[in-house]
N, C-alpha and C positions, 0 to 999 in steps of 0.2 A: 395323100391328096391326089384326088385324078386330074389329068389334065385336065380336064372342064373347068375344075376347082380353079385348077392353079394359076389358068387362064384369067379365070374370076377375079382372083386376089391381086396379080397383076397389074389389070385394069381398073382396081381397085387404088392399087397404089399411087397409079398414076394419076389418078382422077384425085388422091390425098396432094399428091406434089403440086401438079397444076392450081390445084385450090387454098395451097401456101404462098405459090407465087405471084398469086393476086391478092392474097389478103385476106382470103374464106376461113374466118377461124373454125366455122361449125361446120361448112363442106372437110373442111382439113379432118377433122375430129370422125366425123363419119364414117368418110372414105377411109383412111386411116383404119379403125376398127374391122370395117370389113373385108381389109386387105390381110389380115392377120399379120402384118408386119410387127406389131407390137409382140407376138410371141417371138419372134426371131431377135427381137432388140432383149428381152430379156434371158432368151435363152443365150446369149452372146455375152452380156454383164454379167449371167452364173458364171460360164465357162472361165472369163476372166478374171472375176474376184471368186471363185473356188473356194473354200477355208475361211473366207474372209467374213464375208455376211452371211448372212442369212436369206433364205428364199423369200421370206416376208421384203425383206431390207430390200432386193434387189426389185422386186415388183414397186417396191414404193418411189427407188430410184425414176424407173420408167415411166410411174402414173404422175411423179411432179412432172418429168422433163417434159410430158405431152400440153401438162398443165402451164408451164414453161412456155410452149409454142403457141398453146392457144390464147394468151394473154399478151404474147409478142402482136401477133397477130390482130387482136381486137380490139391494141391500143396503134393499129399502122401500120405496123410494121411487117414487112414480106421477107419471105424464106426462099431464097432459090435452093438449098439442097436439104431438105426436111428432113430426111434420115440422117445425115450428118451430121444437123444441130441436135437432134435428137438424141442419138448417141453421145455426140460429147458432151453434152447437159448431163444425161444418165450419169455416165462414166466420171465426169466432174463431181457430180452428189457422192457419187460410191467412194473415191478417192475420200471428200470428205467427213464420210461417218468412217470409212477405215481411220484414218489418223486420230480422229475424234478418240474414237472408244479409243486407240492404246494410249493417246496422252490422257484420258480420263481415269484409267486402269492403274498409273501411276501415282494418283492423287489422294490424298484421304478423303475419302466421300464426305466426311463433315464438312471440308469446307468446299461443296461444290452448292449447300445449302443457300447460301447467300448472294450467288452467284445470279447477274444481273445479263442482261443482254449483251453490254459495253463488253460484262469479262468474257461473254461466251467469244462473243469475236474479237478481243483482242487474246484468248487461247488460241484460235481457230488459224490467226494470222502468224501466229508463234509458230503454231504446226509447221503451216505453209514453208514459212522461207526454214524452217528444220530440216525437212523433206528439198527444198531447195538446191540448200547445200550440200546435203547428201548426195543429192541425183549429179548435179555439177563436181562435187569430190568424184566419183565413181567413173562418170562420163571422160573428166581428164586423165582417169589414170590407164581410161583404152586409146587415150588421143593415138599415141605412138605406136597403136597397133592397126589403124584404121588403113593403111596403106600411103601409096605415095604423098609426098610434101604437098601438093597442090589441095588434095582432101584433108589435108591437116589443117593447112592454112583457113580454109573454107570453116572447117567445123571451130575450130579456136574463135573467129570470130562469132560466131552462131551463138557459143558456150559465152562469153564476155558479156555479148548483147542480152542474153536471158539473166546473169549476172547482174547488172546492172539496170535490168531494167526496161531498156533501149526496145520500147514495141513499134518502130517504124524501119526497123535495117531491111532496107531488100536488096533482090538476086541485084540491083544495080548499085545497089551501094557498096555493095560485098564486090564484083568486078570492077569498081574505081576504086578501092581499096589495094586489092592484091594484083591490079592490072589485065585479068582474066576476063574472055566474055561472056557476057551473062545466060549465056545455054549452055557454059561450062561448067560457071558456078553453079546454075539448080542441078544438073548430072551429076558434081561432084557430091551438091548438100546430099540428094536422096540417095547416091551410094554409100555416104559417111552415114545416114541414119539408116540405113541397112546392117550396116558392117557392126554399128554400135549394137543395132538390137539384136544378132545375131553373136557379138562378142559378150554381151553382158550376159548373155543364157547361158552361154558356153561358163562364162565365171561363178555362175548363180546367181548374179544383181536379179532381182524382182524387179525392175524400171516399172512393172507394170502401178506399181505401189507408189511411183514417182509421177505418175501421170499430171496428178491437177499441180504439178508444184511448175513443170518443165516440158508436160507434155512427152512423156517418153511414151514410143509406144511402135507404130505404126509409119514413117514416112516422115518428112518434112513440114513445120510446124507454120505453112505458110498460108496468105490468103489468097485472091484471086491475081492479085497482084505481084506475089510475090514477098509479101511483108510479111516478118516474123511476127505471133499474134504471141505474146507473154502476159499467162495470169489472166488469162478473158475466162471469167465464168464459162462463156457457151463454146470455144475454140481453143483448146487447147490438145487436140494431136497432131503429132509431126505427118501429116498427108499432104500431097500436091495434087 
């Protein structure tokens, strides 16, 4: 691409973002296209499901999540960070056709025959907290490697909260908790999900396979606020 291009795509992109944050679902759609961003989102969900899908699968990932934003959009609803929802929508679908096929792969195909909507997602939710507890078994067993007691403390709760459930814990709840203040507690979350996602490689954990269950991945699984987002369709990586 020459800079001219690239310049192009750019102003392209920004002219997609700007026109999520007002609401353009078909400015979004446009801009969007001729920013080529959509190559960079899929060639990003290859890179990360690798082995896992298929190039078909991974394109279809990206053409829902787009389909995803522009229906947020043209039922109300506004995006301040487009690429963001974008990808973890993506990344959310791919999560769940990986889990899909291998608990499908385990089944006898006859009886997938009769198989109604109700069983597809109550399979789907099986997966889910499967994958759950795995990613949370795994996660605790690097707790004691993560460094100092105050990052321990920090991530123990983080882990209990996605455990349980709990999608409203933030950095201030977590520093009236453990008596810490709360630019210590988000320094210490995002150095705890660093150290994690840098100790699980080193073990061989795939966390990247745990994503839609826990959100492993990338950073801090927070909103703008600072509140843990668990199990959200469109939010689920660890970024601040």
């Amino acid at each position: 691409m020459t800079p001219s291009e690239k310049n192009k795509a750019n102003d392209a992109l920004n002219e997609a973002e700007a026109a999520a944050k007002r609401g353009d679902a078909a400015g979004m759609v446009r801009q969007l296209f001729a920013s080529r961003a959509i190559d960079g989102l899929v060639w990003k969900l290859g890179r990360d499901f690798h082995g896992s899908l298929a190039p078909v699968d991974v394109h279809d990932c990206v053409a829902e999540a787009v389909a995803d934003a522009f229906a947020a959009l043209a039922g109300g609803k506004r995006l301040t960070t487009l690429m963001g929802y974008l990808f973890k929508s993506a990344r959310n679908m791919a999560v769940d056709l990986v889990a899909e096929s291998r608990h499908i792969s385990t089944r006898d195909v006859s009886t997938l025959r009769d198989s109604t909507d109700a069983d597809t997602d109550a399979d789907r939710d099986e997966v889910r907290r499967s994958l759950q507890a795995e990613a949370l078994r795994r996660a605790r067993l690097l707790l004691p490697q993560l460094g100092q007691d105050n990052i321990q403390r920090v991530m123990e709760l983080v882990f209990d909260a996605i455990e349980k459930e709990v999608v409203d814990l933030t950095d201030v709840g977590i520093a009236e908790i453990t008596g810490l203040k709360e630019d210590t507690v988000r320094r210490l979350k995002n150095r705890g999900f660093e150290r994690l996602t840098r100790l699980a490689k080193e073990n061989g954990f795939n966390l990247v396979m745990y994503q839609r269950a826990v959100g492993a991945g990338y950073g801090s699984d927070t909103d703008d606020h600072g509140r843990l987002e668990v199990n959200e369709k469109n939010g689920s990586e660890w970024d601040e």
